[in-house]
C-alpha positions as CSV (number, residue, x, y, z in Angstrom):
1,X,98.5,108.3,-63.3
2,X,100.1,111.3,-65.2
3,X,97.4,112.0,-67.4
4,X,95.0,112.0,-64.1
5,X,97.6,113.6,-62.2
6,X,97.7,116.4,-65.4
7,X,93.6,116.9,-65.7
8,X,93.7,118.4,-62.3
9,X,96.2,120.7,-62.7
10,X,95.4,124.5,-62.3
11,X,95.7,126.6,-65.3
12,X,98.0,128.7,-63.7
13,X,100.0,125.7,-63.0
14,X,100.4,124.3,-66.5
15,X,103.8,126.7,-67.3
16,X,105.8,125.5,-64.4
17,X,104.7,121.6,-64.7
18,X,105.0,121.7,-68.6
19,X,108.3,123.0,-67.7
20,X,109.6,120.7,-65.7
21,X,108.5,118.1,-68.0
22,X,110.3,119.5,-70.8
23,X,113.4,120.1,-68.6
24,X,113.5,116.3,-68.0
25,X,113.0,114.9,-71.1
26,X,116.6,113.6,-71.3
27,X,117.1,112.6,-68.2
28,X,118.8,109.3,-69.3
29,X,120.4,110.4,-72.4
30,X,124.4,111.6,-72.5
31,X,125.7,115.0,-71.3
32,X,125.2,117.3,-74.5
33,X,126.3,120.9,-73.9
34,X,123.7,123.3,-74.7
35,X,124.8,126.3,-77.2
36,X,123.6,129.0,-74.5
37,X,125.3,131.0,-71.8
38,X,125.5,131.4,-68.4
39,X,124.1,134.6,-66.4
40,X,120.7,136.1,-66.2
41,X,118.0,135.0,-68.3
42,X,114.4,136.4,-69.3
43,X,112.3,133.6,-69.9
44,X,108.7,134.4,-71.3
45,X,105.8,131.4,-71.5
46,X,102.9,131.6,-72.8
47,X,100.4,128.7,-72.1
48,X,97.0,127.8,-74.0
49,X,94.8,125.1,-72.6
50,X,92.2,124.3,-74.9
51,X,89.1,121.5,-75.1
52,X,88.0,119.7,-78.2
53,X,85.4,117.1,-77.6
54,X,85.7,113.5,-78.4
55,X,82.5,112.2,-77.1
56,X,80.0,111.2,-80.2
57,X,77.6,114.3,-81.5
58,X,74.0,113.4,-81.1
59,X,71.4,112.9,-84.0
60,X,70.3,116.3,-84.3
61,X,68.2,115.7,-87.4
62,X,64.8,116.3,-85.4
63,X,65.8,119.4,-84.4
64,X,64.7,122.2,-86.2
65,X,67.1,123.6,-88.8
66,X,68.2,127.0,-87.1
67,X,68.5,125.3,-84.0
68,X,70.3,122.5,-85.5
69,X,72.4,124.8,-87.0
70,X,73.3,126.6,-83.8
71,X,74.4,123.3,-81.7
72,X,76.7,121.9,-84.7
73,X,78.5,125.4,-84.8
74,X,78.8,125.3,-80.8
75,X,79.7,121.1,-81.1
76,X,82.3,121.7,-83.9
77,X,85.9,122.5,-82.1
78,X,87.9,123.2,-79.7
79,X,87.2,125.9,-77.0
80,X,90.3,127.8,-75.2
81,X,89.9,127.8,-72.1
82,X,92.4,129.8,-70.6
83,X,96.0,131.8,-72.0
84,X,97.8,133.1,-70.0
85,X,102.0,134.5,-70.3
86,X,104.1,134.4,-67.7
87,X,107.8,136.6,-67.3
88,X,110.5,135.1,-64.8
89,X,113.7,136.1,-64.4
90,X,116.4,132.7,-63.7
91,X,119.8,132.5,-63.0
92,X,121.5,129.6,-64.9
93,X,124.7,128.2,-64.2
94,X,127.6,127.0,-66.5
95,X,127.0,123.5,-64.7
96,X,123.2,123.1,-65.8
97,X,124.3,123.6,-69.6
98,X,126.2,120.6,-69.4
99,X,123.6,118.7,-70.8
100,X,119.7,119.6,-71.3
101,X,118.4,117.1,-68.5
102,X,120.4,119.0,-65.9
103,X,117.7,122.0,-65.9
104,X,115.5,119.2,-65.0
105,X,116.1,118.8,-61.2
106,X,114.1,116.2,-60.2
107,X,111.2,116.9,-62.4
108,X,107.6,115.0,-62.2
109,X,107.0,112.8,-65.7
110,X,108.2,109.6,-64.2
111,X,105.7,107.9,-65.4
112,X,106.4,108.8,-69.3
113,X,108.2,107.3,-71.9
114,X,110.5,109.8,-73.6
115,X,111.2,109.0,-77.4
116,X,114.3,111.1,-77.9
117,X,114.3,112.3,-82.1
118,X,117.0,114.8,-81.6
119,X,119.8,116.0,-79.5
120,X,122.6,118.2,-79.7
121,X,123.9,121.1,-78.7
122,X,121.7,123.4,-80.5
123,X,118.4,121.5,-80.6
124,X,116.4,118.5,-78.4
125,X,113.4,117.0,-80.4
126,X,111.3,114.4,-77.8
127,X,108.1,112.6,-78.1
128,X,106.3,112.0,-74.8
129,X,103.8,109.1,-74.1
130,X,102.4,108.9,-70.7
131,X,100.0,106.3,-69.4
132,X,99.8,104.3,-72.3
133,X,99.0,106.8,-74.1
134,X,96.6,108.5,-72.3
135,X,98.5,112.1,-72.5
136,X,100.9,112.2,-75.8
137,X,102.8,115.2,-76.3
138,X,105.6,116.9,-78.5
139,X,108.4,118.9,-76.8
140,X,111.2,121.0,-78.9
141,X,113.8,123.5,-77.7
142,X,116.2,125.3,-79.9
143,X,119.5,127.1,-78.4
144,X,121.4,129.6,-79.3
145,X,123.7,131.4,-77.7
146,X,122.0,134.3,-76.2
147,X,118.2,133.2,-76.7
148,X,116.4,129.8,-76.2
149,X,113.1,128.8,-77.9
150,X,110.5,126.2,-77.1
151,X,107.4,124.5,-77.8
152,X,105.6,121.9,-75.6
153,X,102.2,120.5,-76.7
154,X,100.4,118.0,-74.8
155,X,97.1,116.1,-75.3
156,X,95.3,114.3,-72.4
157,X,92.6,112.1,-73.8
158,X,90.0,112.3,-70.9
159,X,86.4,111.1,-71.2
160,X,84.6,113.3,-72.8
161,X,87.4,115.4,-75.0
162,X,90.8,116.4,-75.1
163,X,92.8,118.4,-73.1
164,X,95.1,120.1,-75.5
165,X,97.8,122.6,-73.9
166,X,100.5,124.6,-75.6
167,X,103.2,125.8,-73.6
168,X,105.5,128.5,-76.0
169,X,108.8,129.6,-74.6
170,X,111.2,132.4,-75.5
171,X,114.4,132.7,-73.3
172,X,116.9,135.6,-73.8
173,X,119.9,136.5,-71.5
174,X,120.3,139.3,-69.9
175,X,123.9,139.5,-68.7
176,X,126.4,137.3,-66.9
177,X,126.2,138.3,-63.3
178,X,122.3,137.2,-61.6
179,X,122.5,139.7,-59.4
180,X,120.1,139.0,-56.5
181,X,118.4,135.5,-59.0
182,X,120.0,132.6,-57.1
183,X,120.4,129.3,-59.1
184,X,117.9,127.0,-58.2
185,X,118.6,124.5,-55.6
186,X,118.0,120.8,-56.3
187,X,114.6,120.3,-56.8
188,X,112.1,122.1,-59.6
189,X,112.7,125.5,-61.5
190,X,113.2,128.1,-58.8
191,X,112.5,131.4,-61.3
192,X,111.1,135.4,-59.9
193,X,108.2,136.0,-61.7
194,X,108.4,139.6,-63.6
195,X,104.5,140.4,-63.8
């Protein structure tokens, strides 16, 4: 279900649902305070979704060798198919860095097992296995203090190749006060996108 539910996500939709993911990685683990502070915070994503086929190559040796040549070179990796960075601006409490899962608010991923390596105060390191396996995925976030760092990759084994998507994330704060950036309300991310 979440890999299918993933191959038909929009690629403008990958940052916010590969966010919400990561957010809710711990969502049974203990409260660990994150290392960050509260206030205003710049977030900056940038998300690659790339294809790499899986599907066997055909027998091209009847093929003459320019030609041949030319269709191996176009069959031989992965093709990006979309990048794309996104800036928000989110206001985050001293409540949600209680403990990592807190960001998550209700976050789709149900339906994967989380493999929890690492988890402190300064650093969550979590494997993801959805479907049986169907999507796998890596998700790591480093805090500190005034600037939070991620990395999400995913791989959805469909049909005919993989769906590969890397979601990089680079938080800094801005200043205590949010100004007119309410916390979100239960529920996923609530962030004003910058450009």
């Amino acid at each position: 279900m979440a890999a299918n539910m993933l191959s038909r996500v929009a690629p403008d939709q990958w940052a916010r649902v590969l966010t919400w993911i990561a957010f809710c990685v711990s969502c049974s683990s203990q409260a660990v305070p994150l290392d960050a502070k509260p206030g205003l915070w710049e977030r900056t994503v940038v998300t690659q979704s790339e294809l790499s086929p899986t599907a066997p190559k055909p027998d091209l040796s009847k093929i003459a060798p320019e030609e041949r040549r030319k269709l191996e070179e176009l069959m031989s990796g992965r093709v990006t198919t979309g990048r794309r960075t996104r800036v928000t601006e989110e206001c985050i409490t001293p409540e949600m860095l209680q403990q990592w899962s807190a960001l998550a608010r209700e976050a789709p991923g149900n339906a994967c097992k989380r493999t929890i390596a690492t988890e402190n105060s300064k650093q969550i390191k979590v494997a993801l296995s959805c479907d049986n396996g169907q999507t796998t995925g890596d998700i790591e976030y480093t805090a500190s203090g005034d600037s939070l760092k991620g990395k999400i990759s995913l791989v959805s084994h469909e049909r005919e190749f993989d769906r590969i998507v890397t979601h990089e994330i680079s938080s800094k704060w801005l200043r205590r006060e949010c100004g007119d950036v309410k916390p979100p309300p239960r529920g996923p991310p609530v962030s004003r996108q910058m450009n």
